[in-house]
Residue frames as a rotation matrix with the C-alpha (Angstrom) as fourth column:
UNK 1
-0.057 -0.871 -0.487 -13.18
0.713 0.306 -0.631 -12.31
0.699 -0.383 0.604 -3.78
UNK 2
0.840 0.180 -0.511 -12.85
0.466 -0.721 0.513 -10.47
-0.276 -0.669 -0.690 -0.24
UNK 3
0.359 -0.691 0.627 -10.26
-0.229 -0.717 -0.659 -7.32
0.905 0.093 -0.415 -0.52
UNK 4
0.918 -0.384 0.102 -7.52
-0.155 -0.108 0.982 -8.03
-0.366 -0.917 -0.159 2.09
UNK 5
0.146 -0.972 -0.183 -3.82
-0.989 -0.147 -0.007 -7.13
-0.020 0.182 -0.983 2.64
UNK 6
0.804 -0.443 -0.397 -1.47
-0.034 0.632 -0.774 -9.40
0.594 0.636 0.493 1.32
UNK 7
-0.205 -0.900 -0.385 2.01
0.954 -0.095 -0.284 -7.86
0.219 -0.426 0.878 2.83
UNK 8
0.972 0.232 0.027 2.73
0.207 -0.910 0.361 -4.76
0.108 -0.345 -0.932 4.60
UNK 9
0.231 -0.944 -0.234 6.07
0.952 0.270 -0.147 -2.87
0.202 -0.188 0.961 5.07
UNK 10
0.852 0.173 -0.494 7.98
0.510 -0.486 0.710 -0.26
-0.117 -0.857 -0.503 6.36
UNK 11
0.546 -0.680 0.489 10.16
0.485 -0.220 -0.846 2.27
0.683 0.699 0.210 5.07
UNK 12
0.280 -0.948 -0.153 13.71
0.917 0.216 0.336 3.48
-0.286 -0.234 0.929 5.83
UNK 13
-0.069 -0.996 -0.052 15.65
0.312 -0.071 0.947 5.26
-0.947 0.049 0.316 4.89
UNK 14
0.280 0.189 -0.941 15.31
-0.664 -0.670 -0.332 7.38
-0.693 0.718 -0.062 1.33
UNK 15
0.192 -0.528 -0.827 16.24
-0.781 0.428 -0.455 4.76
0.594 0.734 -0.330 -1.62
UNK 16
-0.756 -0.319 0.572 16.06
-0.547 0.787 -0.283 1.38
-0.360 -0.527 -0.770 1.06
UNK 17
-0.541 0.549 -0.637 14.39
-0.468 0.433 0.771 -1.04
0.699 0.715 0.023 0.46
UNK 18
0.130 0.556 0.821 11.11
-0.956 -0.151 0.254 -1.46
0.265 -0.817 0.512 2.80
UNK 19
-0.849 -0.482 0.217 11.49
-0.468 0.494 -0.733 -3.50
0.246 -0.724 -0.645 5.15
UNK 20
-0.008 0.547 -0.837 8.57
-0.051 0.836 0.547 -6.77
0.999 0.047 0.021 5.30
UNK 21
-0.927 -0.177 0.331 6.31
-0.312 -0.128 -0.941 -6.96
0.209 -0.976 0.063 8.39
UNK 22
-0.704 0.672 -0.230 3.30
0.569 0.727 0.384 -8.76
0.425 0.139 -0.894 9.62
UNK 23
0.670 0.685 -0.288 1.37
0.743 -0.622 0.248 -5.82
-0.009 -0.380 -0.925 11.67
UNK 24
-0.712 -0.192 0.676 1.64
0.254 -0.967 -0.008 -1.96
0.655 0.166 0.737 11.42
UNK 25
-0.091 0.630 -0.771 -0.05
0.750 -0.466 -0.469 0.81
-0.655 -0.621 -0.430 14.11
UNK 26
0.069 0.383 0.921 -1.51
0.871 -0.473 0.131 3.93
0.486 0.794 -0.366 12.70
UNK 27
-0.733 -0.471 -0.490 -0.63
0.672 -0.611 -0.418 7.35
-0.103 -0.636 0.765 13.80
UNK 28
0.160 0.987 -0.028 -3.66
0.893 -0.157 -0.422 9.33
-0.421 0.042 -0.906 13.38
UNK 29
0.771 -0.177 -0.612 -3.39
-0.246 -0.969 -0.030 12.43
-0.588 0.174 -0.790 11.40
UNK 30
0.412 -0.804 -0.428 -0.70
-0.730 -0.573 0.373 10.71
-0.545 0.159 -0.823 10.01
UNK 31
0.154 -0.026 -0.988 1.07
-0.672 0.730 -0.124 7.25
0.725 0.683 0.095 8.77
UNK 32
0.767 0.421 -0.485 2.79
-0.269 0.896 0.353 4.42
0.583 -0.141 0.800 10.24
UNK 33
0.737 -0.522 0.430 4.46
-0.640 -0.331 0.694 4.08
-0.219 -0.786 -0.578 13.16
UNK 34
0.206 -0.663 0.719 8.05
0.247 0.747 0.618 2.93
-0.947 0.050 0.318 12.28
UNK 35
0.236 -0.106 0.966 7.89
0.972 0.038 -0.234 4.42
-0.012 0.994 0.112 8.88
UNK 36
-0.813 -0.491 -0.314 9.55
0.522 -0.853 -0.020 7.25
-0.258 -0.180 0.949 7.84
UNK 37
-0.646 0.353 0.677 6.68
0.102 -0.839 0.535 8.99
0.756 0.414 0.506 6.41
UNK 38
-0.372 0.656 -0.656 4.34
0.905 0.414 -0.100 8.74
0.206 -0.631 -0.748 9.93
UNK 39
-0.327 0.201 -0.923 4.63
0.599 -0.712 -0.367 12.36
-0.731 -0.673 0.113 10.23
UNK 40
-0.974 0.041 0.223 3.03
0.225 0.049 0.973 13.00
0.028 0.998 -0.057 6.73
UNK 41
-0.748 0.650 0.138 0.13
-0.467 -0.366 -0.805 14.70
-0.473 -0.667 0.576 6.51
UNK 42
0.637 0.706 -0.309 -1.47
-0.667 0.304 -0.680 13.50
-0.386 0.639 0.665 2.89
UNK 43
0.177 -0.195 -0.965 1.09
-0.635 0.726 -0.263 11.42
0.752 0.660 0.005 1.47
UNK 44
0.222 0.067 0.973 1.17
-0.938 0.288 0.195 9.44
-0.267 -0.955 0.126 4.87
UNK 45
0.076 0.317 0.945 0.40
0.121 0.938 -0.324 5.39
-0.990 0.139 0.032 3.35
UNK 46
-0.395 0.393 -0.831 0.53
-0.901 -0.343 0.266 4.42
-0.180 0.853 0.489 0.40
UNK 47
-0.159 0.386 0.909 -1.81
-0.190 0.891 -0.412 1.52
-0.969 -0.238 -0.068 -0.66
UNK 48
-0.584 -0.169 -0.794 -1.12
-0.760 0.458 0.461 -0.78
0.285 0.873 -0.396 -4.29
UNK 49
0.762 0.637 -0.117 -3.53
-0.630 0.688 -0.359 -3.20
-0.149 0.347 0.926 -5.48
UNK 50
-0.371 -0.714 0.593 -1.22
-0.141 0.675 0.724 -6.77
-0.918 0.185 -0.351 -6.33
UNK 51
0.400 0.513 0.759 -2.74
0.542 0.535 -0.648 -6.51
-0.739 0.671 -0.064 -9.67
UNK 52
0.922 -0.357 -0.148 -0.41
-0.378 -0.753 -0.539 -3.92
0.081 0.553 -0.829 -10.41
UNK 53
0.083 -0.928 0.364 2.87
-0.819 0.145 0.555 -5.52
-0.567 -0.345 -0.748 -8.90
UNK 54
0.227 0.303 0.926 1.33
0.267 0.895 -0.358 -8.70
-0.937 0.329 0.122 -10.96
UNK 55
0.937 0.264 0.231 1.00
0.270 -0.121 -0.955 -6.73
-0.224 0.957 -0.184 -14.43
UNK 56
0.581 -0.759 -0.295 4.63
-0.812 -0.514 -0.276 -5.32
0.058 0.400 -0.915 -14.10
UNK 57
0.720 -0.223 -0.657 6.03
0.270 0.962 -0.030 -8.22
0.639 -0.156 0.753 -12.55
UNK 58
-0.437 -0.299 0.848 7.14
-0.662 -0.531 -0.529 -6.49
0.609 -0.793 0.034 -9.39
UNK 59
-0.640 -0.283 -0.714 7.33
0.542 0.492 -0.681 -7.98
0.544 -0.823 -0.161 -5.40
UNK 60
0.861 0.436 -0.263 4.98
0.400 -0.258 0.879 -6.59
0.315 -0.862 -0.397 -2.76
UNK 61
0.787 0.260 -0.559 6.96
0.602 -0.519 0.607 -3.16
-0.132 -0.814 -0.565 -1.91
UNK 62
-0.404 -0.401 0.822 8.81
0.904 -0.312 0.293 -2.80
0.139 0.862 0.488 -5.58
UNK 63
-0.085 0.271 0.959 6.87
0.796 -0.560 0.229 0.37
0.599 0.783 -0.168 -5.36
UNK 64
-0.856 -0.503 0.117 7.40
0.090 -0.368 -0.925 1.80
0.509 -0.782 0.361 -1.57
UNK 65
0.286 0.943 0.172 3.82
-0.338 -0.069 0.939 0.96
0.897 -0.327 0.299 -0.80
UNK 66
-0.441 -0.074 0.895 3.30
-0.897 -0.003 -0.442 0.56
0.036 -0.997 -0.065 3.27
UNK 67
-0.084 0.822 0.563 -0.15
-0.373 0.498 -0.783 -1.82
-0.924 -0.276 0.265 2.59
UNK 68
-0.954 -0.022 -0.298 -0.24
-0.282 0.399 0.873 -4.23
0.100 0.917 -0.387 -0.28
UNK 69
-0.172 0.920 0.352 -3.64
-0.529 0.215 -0.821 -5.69
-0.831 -0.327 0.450 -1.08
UNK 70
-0.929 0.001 0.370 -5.65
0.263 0.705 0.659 -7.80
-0.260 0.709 -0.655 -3.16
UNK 71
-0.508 0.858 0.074 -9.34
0.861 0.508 0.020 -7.13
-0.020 0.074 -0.997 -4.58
UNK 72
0.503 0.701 -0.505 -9.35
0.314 -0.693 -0.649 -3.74
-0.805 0.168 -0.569 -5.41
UNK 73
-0.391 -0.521 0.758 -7.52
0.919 -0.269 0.289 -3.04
0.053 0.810 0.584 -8.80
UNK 74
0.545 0.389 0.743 -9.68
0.430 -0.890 0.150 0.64
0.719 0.238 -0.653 -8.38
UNK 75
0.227 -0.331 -0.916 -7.53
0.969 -0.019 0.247 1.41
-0.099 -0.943 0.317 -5.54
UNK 76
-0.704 -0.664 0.253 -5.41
0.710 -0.655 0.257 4.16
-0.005 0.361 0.933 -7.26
UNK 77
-0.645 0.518 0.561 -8.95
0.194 -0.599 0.777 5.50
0.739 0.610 0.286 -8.66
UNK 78
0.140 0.781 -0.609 -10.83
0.924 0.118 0.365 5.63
0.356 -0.613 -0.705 -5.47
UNK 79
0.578 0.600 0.554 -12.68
0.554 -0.786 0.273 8.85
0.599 0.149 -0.787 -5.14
UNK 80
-0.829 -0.540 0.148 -10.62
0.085 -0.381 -0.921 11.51
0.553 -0.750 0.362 -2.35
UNK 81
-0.391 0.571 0.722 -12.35
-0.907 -0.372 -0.197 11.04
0.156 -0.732 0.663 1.17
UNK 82
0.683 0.450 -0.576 -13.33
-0.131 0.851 0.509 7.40
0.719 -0.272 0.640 0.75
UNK 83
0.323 -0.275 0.906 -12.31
-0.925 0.112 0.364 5.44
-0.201 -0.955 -0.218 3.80
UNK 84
0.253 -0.284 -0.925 -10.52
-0.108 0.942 -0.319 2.04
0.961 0.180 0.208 3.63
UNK 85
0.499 0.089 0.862 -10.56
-0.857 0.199 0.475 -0.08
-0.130 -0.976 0.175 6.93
UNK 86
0.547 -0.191 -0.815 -8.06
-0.160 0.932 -0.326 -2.48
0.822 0.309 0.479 7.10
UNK 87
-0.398 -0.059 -0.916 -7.91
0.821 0.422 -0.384 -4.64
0.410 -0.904 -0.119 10.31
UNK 88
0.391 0.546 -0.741 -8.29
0.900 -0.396 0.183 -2.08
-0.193 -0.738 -0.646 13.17
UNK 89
-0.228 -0.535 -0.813 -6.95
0.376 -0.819 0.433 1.10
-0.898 -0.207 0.388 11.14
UNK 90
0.353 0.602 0.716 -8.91
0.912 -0.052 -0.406 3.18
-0.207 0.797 -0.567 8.53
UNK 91
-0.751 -0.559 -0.350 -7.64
0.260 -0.739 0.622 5.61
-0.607 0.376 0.701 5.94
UNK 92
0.702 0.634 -0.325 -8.85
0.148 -0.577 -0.803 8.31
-0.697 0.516 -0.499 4.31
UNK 93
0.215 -0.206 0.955 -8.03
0.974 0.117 -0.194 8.32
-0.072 0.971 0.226 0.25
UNK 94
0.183 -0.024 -0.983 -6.58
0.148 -0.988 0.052 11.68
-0.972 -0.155 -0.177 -0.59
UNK 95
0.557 -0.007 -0.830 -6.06
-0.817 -0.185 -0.547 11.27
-0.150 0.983 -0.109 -4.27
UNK 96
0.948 -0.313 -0.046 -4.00
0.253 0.838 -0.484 8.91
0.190 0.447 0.874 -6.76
UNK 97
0.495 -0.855 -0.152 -0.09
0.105 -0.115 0.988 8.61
-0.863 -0.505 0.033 -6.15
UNK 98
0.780 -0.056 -0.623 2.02
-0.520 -0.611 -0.596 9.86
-0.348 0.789 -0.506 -8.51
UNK 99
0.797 -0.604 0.003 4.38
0.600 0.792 0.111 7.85
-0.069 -0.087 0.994 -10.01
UNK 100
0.850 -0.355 -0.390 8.11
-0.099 -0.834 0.543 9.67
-0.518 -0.423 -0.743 -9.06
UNK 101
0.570 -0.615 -0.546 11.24
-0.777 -0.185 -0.602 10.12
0.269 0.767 -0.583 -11.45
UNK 102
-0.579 -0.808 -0.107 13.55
-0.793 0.589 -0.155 7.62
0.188 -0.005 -0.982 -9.63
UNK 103
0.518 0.582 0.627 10.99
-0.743 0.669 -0.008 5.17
-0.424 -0.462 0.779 -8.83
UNK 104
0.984 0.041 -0.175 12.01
-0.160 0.646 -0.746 3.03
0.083 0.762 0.642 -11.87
UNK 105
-0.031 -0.996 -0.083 16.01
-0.356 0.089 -0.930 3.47
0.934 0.001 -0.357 -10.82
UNK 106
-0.338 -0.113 0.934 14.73
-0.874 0.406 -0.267 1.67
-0.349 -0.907 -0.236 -7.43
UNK 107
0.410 0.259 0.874 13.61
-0.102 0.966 -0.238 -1.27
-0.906 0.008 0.423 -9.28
UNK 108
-0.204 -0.924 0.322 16.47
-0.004 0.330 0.944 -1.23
-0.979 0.191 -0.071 -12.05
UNK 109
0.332 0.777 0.535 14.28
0.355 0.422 -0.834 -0.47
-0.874 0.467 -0.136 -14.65
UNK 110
-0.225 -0.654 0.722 16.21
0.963 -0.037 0.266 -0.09
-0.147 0.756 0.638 -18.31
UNK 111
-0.421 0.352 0.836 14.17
0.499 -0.680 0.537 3.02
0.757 0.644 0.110 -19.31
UNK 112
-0.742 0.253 -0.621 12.80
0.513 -0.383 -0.768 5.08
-0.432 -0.888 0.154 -15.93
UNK 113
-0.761 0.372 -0.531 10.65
-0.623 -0.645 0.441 6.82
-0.179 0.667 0.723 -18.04
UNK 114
-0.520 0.748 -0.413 8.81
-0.218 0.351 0.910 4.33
0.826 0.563 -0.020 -19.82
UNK 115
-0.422 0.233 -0.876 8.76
0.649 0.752 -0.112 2.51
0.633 -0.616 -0.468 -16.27
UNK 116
-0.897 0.152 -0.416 7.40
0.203 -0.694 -0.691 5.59
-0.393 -0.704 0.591 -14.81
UNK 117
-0.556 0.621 -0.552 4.50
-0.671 0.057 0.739 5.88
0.490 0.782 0.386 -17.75
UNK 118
-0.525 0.468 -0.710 3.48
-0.223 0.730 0.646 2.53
0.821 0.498 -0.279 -17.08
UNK 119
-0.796 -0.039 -0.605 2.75
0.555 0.352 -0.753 3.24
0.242 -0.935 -0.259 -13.93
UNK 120
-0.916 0.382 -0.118 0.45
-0.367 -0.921 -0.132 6.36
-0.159 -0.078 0.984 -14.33
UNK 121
-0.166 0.751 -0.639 -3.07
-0.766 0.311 0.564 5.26
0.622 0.583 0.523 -13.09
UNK 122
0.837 0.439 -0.327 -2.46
-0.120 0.730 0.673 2.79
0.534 -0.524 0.664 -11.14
UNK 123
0.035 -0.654 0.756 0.17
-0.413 -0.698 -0.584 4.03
0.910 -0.292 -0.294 -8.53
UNK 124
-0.549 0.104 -0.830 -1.80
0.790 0.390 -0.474 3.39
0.274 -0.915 -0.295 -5.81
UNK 125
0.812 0.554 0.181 -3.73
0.296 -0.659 0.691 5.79
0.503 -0.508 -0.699 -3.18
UNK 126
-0.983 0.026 0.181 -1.84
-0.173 -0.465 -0.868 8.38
0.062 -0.885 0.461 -0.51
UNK 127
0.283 0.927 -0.246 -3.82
0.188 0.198 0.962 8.09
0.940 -0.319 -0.118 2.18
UNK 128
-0.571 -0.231 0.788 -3.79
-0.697 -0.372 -0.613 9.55
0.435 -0.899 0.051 6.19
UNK 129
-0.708 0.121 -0.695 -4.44
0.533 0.737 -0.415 7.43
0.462 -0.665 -0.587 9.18
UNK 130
-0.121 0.675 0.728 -8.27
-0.607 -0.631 0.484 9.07
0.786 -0.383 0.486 10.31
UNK 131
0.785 0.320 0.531 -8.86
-0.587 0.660 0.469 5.91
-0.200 -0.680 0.705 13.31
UNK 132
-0.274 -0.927 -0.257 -6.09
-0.653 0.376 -0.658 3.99
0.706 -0.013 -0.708 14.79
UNK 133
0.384 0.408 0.828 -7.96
-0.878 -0.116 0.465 0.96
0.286 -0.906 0.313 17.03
UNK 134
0.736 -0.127 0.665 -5.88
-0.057 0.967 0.248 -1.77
-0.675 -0.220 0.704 16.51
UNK 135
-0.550 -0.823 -0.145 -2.97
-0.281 0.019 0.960 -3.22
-0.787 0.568 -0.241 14.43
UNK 136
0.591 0.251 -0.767 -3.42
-0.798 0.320 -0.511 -3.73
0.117 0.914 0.389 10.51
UNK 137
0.296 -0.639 0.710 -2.46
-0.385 0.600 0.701 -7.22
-0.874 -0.481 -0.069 9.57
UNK 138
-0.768 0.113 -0.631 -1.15
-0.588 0.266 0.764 -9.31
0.254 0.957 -0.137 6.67
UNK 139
-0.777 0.623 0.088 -4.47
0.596 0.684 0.420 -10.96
0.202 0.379 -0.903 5.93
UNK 140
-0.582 0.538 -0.610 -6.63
0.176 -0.649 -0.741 -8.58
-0.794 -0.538 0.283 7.36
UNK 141
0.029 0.988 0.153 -9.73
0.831 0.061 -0.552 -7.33
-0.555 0.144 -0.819 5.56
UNK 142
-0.964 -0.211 -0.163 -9.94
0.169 -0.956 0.239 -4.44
-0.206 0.202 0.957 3.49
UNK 143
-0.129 0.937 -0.323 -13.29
0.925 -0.003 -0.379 -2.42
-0.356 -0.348 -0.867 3.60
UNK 144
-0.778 -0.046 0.627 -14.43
0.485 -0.679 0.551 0.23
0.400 0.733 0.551 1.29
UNK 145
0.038 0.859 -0.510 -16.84
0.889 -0.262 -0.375 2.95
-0.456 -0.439 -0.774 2.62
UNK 146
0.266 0.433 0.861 -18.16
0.928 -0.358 -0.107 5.50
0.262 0.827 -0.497 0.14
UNK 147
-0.916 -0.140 0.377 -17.35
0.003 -0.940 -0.342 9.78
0.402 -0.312 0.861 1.13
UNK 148
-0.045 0.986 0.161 -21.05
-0.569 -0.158 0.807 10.16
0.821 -0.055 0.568 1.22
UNK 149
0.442 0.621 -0.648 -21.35
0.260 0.602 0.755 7.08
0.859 -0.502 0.105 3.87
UNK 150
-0.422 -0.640 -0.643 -18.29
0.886 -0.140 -0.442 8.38
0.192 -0.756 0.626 6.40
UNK 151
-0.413 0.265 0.871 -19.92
-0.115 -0.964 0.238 12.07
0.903 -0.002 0.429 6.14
């Protein structure tokens, strides 16, 4: 299967709920224009495999991800410094996302806790806009390029 975005969105507001869009720009150095975190250095994007939103039984942006995707379930675990290119806008991986205390009270979840647990691992990536030449779309490609090959 090729790796490519599914859904993309755009956050608000603290506690809204992101807001479903078909293209995103990249701020270099930062996130996504229109999103509240754009001026973020590392936690800029976050990017969720749908094989997580699948295993809980969560929605594309249940988890405040910017860039949904298919075809990489290693997302979360990809090394810091890989590069992901999707459409005309490539992040750099800065580490796994943590899953946060209220997450689980943004998606109503009986136990926050447990629903925070189950999440550890597969979070997703933070990630910074390094190359902004185009919009990201929903269908767009996603492209994996090693630390070692971007050096």
């Amino acid at each position: 299967m090729t790796a490519k975005v599914i859904a993309l969105h755009l956050k608000g507001a603290r506690g809204s709920r992101p807001k479903p869009v078909d293209a995103v720009t990249g701020r270099v150095g930062g996130g996504i224009e229109g999103d509240r975190h754009v001026d973020k250095e590392t936690r800029s994007v976050l990017v969720v495999d749908r094989s997580t939103l699948d295993d809980l039984g969560l929605a594309p942006g249940d988890l405040r991800e910017q860039i949904t995707i298919e075809g990489v379930r290693s997302v979360t675990t990809l090394e810091p410094g890989t590069h992901l290119r999707i459409g005309g806008i490539t992040l750099r991986v800065n580490g796994e996302a943590q899953p946060c205390t209220h997450i689980g009270d943004l998606n109503g979840a009986e136990d926050v806790e447990v629903f925070r647990q189950s999440l550890l691992g597969r979070r997703g990536a933070d990630c910074t806009v390094v190359t902004a030449d185009a919009p990201a779309r929903v269908g767009d490609r996603v492209e994996i390029a090693t630390p070692a090959a971007v050096s």
